[in-house]
N, CA, C and O of each residue as an XYZ file, in Angstrom:
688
protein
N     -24.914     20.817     26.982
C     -24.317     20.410     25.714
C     -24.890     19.066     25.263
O     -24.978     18.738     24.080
N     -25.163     18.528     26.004
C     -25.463     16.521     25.891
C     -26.960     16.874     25.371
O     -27.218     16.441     24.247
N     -27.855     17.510     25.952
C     -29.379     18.023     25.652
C     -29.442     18.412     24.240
O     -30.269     17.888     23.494
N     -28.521     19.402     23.783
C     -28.527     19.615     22.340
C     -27.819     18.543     21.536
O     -28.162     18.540     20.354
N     -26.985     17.699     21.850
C     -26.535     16.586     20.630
C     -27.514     15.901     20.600
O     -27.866     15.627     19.453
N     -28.580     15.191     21.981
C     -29.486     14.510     22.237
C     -30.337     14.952     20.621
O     -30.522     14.206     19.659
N     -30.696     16.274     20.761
C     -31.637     17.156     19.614
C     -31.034     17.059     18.130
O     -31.709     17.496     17.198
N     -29.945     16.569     17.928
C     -29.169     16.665     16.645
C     -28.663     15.156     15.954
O     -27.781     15.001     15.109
N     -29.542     14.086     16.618
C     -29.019     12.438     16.434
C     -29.831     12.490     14.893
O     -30.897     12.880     14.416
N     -28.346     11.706     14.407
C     -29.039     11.102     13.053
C     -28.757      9.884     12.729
O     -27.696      9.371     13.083
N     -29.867      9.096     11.843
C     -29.576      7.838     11.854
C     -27.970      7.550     10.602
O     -27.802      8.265      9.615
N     -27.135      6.542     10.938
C     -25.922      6.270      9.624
C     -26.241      4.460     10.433
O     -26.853      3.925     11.358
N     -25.297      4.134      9.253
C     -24.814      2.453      8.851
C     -23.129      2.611      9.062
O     -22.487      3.660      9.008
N     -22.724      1.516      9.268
C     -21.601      1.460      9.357
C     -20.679      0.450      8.511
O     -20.775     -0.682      8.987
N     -19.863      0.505      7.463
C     -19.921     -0.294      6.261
C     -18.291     -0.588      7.530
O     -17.515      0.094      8.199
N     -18.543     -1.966      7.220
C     -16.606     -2.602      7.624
C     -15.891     -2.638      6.823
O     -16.192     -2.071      5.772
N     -14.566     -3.342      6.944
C     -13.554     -3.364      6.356
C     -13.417     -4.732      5.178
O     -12.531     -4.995      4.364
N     -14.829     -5.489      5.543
C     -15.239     -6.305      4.376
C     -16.412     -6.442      3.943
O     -17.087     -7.424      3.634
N     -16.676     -4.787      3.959
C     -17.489     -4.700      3.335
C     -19.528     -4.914      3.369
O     -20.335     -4.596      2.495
N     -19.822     -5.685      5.004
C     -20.700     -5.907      5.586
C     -21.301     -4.478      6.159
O     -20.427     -3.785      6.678
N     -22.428     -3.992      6.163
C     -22.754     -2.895      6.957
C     -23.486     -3.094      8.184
O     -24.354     -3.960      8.079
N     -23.395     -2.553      9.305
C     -24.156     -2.794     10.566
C     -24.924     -1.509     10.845
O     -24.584     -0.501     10.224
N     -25.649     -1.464     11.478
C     -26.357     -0.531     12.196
C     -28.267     -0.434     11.596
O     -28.698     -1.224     10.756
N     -28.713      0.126     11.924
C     -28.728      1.689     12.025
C     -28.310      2.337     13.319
O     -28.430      1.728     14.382
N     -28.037      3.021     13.281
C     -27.409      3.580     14.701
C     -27.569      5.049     14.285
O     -27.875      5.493     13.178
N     -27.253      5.794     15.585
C     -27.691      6.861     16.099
C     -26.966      7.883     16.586
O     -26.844      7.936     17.809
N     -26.141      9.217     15.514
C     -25.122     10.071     15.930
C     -25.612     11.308     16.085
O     -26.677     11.770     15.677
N     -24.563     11.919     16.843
C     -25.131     13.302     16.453
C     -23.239     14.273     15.600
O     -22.235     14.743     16.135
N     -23.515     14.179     14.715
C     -22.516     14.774     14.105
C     -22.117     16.404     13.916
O     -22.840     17.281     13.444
N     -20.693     16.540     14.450
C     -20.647     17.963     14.935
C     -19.665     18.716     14.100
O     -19.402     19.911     14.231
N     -19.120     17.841     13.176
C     -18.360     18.964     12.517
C     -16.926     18.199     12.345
O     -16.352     18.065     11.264
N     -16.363     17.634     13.839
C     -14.659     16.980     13.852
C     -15.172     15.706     14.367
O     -14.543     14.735     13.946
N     -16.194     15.430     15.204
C     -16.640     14.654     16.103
C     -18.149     13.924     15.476
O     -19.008     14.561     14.866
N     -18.224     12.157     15.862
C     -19.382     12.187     15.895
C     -19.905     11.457     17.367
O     -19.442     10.478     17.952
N     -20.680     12.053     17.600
C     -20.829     11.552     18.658
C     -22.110     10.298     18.964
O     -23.313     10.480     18.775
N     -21.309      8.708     19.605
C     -22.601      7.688     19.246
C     -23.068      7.460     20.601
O     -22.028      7.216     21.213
N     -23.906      7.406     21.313
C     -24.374      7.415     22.284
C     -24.971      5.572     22.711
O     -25.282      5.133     23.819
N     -24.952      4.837     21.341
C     -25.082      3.498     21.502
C     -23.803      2.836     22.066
O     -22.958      2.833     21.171
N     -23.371      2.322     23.105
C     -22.252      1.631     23.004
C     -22.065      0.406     22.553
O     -21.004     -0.209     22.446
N     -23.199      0.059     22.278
C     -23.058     -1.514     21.677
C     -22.987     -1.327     20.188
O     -23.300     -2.245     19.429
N     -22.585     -0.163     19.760
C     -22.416     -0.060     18.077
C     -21.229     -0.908     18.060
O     -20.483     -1.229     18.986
N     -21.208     -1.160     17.009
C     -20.315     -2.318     16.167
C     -19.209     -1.155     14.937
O     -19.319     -0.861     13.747
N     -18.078     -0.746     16.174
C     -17.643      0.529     15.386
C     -16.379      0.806     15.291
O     -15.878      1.251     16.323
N     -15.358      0.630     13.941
C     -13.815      0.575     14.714
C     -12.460      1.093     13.824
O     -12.746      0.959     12.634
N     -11.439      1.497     13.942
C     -11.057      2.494     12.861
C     -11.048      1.532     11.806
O     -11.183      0.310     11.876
N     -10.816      2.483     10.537
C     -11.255      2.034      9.201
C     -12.532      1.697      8.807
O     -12.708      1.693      7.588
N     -13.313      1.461      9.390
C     -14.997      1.679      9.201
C     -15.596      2.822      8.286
O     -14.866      3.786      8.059
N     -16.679      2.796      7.823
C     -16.637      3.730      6.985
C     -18.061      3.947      7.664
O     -18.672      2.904      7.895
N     -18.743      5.257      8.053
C     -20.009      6.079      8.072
C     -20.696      6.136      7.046
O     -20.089      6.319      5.991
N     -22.011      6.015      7.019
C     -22.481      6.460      5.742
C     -23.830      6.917      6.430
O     -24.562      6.216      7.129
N     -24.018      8.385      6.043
C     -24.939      8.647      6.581
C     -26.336      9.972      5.416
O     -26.150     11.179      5.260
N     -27.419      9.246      4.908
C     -28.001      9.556      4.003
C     -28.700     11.516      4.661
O     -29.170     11.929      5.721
N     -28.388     12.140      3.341
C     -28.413     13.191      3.364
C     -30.213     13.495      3.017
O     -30.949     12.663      2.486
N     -30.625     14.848      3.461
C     -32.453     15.019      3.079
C     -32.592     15.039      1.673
O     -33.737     15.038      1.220
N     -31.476     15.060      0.786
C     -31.313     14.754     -0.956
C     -31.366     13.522     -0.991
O     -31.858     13.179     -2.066
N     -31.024     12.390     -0.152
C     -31.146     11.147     -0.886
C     -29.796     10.819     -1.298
O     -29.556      9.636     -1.543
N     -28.833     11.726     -1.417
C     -27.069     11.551     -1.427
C     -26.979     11.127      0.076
O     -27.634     11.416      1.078
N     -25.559     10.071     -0.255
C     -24.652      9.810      1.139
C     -23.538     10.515      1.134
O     -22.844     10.842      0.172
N     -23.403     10.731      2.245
C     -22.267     11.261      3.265
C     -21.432      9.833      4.071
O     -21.661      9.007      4.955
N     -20.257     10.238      3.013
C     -19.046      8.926      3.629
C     -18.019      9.858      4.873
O     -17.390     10.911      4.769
N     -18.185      9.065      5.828
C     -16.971      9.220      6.880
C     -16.170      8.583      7.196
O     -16.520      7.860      8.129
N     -14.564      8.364      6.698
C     -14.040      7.336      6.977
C     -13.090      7.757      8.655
O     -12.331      8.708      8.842
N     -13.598      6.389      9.893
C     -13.307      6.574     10.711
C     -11.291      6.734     10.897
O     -10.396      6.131     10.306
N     -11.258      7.466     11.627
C      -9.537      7.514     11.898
C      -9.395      7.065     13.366
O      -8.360      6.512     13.739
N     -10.399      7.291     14.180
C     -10.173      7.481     15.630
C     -11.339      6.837     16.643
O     -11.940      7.774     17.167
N     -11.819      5.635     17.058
C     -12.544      5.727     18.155
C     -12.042      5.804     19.472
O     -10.874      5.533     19.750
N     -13.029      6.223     20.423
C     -12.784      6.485     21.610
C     -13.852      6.142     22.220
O     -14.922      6.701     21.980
N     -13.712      5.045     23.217
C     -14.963      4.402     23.949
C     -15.116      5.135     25.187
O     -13.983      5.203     25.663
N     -16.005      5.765     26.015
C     -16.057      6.013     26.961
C     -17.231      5.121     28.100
O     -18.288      5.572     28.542
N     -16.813      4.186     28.280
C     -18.049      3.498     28.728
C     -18.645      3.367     30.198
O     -19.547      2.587     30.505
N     -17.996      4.259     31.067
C     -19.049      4.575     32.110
C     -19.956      6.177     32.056
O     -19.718      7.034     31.205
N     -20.561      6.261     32.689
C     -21.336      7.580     32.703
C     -20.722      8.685     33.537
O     -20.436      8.316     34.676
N     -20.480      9.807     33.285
C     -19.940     10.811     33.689
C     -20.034     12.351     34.053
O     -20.155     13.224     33.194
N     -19.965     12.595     35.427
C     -20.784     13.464     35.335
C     -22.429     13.896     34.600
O     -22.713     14.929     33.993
N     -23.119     12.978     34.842
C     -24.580     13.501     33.656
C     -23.911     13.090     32.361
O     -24.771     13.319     31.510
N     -23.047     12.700     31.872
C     -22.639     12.214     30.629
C     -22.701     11.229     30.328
O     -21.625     10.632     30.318
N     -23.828     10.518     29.942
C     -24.092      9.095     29.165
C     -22.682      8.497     28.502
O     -21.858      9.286     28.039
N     -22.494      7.316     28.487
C     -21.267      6.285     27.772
C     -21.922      6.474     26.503
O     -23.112      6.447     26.191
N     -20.542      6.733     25.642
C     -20.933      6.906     24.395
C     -19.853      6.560     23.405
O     -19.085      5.709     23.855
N     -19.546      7.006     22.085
C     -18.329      6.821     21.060
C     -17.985      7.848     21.220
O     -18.783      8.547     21.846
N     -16.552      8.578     20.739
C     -16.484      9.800     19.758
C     -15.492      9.196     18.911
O     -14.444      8.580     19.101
N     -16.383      9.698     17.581
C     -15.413      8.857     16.541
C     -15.108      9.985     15.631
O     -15.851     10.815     15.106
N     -13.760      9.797     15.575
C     -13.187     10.848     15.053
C     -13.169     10.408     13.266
O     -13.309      9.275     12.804
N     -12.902     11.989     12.333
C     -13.071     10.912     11.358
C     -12.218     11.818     10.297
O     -11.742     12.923     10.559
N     -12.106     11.048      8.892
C     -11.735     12.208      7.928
C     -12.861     12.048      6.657
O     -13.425     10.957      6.570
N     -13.253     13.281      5.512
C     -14.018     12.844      4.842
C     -13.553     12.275      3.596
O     -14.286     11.783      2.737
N     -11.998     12.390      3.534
C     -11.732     11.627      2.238
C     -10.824     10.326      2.658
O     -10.068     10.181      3.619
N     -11.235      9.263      1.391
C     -10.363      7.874      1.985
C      -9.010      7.765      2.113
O      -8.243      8.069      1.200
N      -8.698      7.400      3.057
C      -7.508      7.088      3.769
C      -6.841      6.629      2.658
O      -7.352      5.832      1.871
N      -5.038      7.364      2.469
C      -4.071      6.729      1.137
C      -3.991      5.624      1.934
O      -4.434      5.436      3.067
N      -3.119      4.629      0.899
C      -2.802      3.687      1.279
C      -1.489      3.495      1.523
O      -0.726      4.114      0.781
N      -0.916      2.669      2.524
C      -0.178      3.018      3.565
C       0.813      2.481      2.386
O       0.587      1.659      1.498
N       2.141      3.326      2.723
C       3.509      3.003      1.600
C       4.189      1.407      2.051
O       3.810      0.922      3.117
N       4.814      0.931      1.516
C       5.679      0.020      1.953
C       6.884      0.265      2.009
O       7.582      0.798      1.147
N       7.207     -0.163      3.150
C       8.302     -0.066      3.695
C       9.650     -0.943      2.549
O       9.522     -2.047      2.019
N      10.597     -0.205      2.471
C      11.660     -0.427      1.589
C      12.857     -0.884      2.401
O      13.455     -0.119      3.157
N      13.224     -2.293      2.204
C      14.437     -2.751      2.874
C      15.378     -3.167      2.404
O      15.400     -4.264      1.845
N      16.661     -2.187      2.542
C      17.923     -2.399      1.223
C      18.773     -3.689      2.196
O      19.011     -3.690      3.404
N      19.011     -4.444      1.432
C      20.081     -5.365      1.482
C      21.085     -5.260      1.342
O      21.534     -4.894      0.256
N      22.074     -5.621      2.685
C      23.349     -5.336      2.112
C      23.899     -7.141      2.869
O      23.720     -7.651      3.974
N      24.602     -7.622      1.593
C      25.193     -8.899      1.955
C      27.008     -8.795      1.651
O      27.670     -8.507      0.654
N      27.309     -9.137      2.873
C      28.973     -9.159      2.283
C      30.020    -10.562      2.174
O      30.857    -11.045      2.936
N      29.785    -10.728      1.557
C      30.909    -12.515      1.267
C      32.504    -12.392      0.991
O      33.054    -12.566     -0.096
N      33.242    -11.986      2.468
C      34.378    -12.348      2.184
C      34.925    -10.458      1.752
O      34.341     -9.382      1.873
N      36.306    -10.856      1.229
C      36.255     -9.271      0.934
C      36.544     -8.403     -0.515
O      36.835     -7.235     -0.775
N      36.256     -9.849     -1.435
C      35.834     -9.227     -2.957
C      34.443     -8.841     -3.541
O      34.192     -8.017     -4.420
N      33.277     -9.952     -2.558
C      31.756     -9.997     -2.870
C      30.890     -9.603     -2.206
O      30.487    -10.337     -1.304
N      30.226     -8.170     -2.427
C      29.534     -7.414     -1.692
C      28.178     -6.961     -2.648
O      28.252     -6.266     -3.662
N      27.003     -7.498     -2.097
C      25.954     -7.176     -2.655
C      24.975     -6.252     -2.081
O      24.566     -6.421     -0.932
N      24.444     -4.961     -3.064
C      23.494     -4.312     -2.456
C      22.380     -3.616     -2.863
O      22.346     -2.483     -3.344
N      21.349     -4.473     -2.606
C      20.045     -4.216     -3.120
C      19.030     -5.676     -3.364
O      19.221     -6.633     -2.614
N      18.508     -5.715     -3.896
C      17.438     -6.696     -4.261
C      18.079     -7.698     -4.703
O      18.610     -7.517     -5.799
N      18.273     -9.127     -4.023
C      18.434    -10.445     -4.383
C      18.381    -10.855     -5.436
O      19.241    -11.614     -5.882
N      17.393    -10.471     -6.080
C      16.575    -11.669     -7.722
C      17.449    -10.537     -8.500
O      17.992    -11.107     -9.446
N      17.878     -8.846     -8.469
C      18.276     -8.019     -9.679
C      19.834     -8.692     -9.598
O      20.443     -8.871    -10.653
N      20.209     -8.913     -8.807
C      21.711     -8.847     -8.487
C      22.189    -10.584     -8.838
O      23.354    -10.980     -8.860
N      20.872    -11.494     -9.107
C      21.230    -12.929     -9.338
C      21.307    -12.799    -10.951
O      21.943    -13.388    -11.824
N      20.315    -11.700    -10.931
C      19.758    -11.790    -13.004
C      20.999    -11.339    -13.341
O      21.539    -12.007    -14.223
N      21.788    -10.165    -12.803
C      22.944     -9.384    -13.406
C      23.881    -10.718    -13.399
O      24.289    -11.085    -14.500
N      24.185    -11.332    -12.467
C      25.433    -11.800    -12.356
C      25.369    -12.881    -13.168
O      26.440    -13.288    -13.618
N      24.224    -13.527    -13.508
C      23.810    -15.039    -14.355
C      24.364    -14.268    -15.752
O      25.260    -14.891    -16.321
N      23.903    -12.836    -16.462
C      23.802    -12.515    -17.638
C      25.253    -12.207    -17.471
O      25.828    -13.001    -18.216
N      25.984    -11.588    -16.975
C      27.346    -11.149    -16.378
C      28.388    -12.717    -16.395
O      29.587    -12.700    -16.672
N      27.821    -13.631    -16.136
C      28.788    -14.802    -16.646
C      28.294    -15.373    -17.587
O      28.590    -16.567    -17.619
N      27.469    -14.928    -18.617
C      27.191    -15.895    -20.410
C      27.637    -14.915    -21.126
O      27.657    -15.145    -22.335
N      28.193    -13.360    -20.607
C      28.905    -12.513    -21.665
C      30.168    -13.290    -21.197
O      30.900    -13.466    -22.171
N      30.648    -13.779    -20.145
C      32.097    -14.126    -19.905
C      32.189    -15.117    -20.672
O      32.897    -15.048    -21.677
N      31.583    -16.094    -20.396
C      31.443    -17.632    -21.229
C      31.486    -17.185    -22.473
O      32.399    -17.685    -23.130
N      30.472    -16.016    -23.317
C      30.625    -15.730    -24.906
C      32.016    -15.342    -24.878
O      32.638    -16.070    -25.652
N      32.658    -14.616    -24.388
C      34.067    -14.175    -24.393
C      35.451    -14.774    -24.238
O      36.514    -14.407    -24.737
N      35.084    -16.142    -23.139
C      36.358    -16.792    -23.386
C      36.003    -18.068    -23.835
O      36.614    -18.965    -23.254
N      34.873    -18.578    -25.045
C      34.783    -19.136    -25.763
C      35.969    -19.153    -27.264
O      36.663    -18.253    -27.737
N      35.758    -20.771    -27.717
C      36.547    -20.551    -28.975
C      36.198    -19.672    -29.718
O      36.999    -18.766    -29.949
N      34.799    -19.662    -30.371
C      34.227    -19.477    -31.451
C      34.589    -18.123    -31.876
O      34.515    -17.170    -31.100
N      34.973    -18.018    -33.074
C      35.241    -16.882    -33.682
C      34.757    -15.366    -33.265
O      33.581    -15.172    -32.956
N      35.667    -14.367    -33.273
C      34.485    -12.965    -32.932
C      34.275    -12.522    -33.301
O      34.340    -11.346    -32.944
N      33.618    -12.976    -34.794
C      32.200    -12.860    -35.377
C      31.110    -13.682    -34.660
O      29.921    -13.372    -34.592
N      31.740    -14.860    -34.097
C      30.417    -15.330    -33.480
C      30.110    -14.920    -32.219
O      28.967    -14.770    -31.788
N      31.337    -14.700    -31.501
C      31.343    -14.014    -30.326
C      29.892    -12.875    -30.273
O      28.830    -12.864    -29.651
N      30.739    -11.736    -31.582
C      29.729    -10.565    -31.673
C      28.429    -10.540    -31.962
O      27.641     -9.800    -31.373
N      28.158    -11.207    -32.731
C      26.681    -11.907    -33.104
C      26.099    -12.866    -32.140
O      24.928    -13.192    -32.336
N      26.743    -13.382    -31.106
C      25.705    -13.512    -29.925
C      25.499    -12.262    -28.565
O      24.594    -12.002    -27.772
N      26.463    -11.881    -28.757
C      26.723    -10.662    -27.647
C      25.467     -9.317    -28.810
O      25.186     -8.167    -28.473
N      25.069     -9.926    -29.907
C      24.252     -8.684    -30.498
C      23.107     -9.567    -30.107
O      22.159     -9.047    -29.519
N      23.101    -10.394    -30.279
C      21.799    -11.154    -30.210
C      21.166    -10.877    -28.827
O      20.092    -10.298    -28.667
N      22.182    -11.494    -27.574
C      21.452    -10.952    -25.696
C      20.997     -9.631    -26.055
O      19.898     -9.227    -25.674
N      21.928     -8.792    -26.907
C      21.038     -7.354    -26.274
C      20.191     -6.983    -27.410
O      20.103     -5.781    -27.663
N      19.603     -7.757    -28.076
C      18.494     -7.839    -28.361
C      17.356     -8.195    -27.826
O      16.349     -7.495    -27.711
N      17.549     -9.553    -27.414
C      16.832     -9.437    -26.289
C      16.854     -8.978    -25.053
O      16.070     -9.690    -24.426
N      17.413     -8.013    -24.198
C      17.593     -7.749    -23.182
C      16.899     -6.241    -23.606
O      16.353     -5.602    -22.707
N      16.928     -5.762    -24.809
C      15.791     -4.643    -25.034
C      14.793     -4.598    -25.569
O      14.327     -3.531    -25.971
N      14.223     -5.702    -25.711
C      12.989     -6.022    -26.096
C      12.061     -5.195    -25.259
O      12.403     -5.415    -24.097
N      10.973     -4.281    -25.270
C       9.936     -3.813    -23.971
C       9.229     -4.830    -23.146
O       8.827     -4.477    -22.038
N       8.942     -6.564    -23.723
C       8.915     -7.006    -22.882
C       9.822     -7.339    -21.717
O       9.641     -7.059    -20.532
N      10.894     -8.029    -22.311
C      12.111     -8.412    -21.466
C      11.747     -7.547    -20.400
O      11.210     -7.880    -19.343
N      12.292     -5.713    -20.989
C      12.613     -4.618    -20.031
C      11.769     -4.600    -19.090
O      12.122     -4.228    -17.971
N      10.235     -5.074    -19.394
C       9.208     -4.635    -18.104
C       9.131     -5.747    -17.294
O       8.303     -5.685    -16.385
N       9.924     -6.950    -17.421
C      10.324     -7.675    -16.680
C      11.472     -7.692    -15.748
O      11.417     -7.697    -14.518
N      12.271     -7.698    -16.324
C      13.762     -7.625    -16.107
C      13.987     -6.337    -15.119
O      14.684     -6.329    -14.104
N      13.302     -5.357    -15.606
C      13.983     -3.271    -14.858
C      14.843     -3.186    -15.341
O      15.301     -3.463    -16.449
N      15.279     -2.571    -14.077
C      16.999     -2.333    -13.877
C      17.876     -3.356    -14.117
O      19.018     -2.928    -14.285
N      17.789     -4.396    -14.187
C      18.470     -5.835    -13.875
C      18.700     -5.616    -16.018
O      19.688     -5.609    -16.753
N      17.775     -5.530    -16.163
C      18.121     -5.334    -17.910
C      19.053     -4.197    -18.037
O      20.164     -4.381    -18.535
N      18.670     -3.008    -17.613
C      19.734     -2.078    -18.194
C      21.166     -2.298    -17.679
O      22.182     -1.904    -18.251
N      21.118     -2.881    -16.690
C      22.500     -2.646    -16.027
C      23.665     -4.079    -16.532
O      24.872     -4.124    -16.297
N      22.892     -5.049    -17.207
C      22.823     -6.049    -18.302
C      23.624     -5.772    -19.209
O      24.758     -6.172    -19.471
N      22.773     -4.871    -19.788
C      23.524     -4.203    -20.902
C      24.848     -3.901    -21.134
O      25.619     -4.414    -21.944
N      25.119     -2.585    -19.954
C      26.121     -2.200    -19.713
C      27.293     -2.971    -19.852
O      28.368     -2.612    -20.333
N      26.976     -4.080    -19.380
C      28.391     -5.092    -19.514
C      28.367     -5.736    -21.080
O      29.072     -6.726    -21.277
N      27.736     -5.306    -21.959
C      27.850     -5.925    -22.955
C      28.724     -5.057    -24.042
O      28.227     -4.109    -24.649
N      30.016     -5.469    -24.211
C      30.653     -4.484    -25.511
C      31.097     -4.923    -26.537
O      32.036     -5.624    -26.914
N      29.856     -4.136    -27.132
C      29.741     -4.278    -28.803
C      30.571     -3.670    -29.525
O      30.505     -3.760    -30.751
C-alpha cells in the first residue's frame, strides 16, 4: 500500500490561519485522507491545502484533522494523515448566555443587561411625564413625541427589542 501512495505524491502549499503559505510539500491524496510523508511539514487544523490541478485550477482542502505518526512502523515511514473537508468550515455559533438577576423579591431581571437598563430608564421618563404637573395635553404631546422617536428606523436598529418593548408602556 505505502509503494503505491509513494507512486501517487503530489506537490500542495499550505496556506495558515494568517494567511502565510508554507511548503511545497509532498502528498499523496486518496480520496478522505491525505497522506504527508514529510514530518517536518508545518501542518495544523484549520490550515488550508492548496493543491494545483494539470488545468492550472486549485484544489482547496480545508484541514479538520491531523494525525502525527512519528515513529516508523512496521515498514511504515512517519508521516501526517490529514484529514480534511472540501468546503470551508461554518463559523462556529456563539454561545448565548441568558441572565437571570434577582434583587430582593419584587426585582427580577432576565436577559441582556443594556435592553433591560434602556427599558427601565424609558419606563421611568413615561413615569416622570405622568406624575408631572404639566397639563395632559402636555403630558400627551411628549408621550407622542418619545414614540416618535422610539420608531424612528434608526432609533429601532439601535435600540431592538429594548424599543419595541418601550413602546408598549407608552399610552396614548
Amino acid at each position: 500500500m505505502i509503494g503505491i501512495l509513494n507512486k501517487m505524491k503530489e506537490d500542495f502549499y499550505v496556506q495558515k490561519k494568517d494567511g502565510s503559505t508554507k511548503g511545497s510539500y509532498q502528498g499523496s491524496f486518496t480520496g478522505t485522507v491525505i497522506i504527508v510523508s514529510d514530518i517536518k511539514a508545518d501542518i495544523q487544523e484549520g490550515d488550508v491545502i492548496i493543491r494545483t490541478l494539470p488545468n492550472g485550477n486549485y484544489d482547496r482542502y480545508y484541514i479538520t484533522e491531523v494525525v502525527c505518526y512519528s515513529q516508523s512502523l512496521g515498514g511504515i515511514p512517519a508521516h501526517y494523515q490529514v484529514k480534511f473537508t472540501k468546503s470551508p468550515p461554518s463559523q462556529q455559533l456563539e454561545r448565548s448566555v441568558q441572565n437571570i438577576n434577582i434583587h430582593g423579591t419584587q426585582s427580577v431581571q432576565i436577559g441582556d443587561h443594556n435592553i433591560q437598563h434602556i427599558t427601565n430608564t424609558f419606563n421611568e421618563l413615561i413615569q416622570k411625564i405622568d406624575s408631572s404637573s404639566a397639563s395632559e395635553t402636555e403630558k400627551q404631546q411628549a408621550k407622542s413625541l418619545l414614540n416618535q422617536f422610539l420608531t424612528h428606523p434608526l432609533v429601532v436598529s439601535i435600540l431592538g427589542s429594548a424599543a419595541g418593548a418601550t413602546i408598549g408602556l407608552l399610552k396614548l
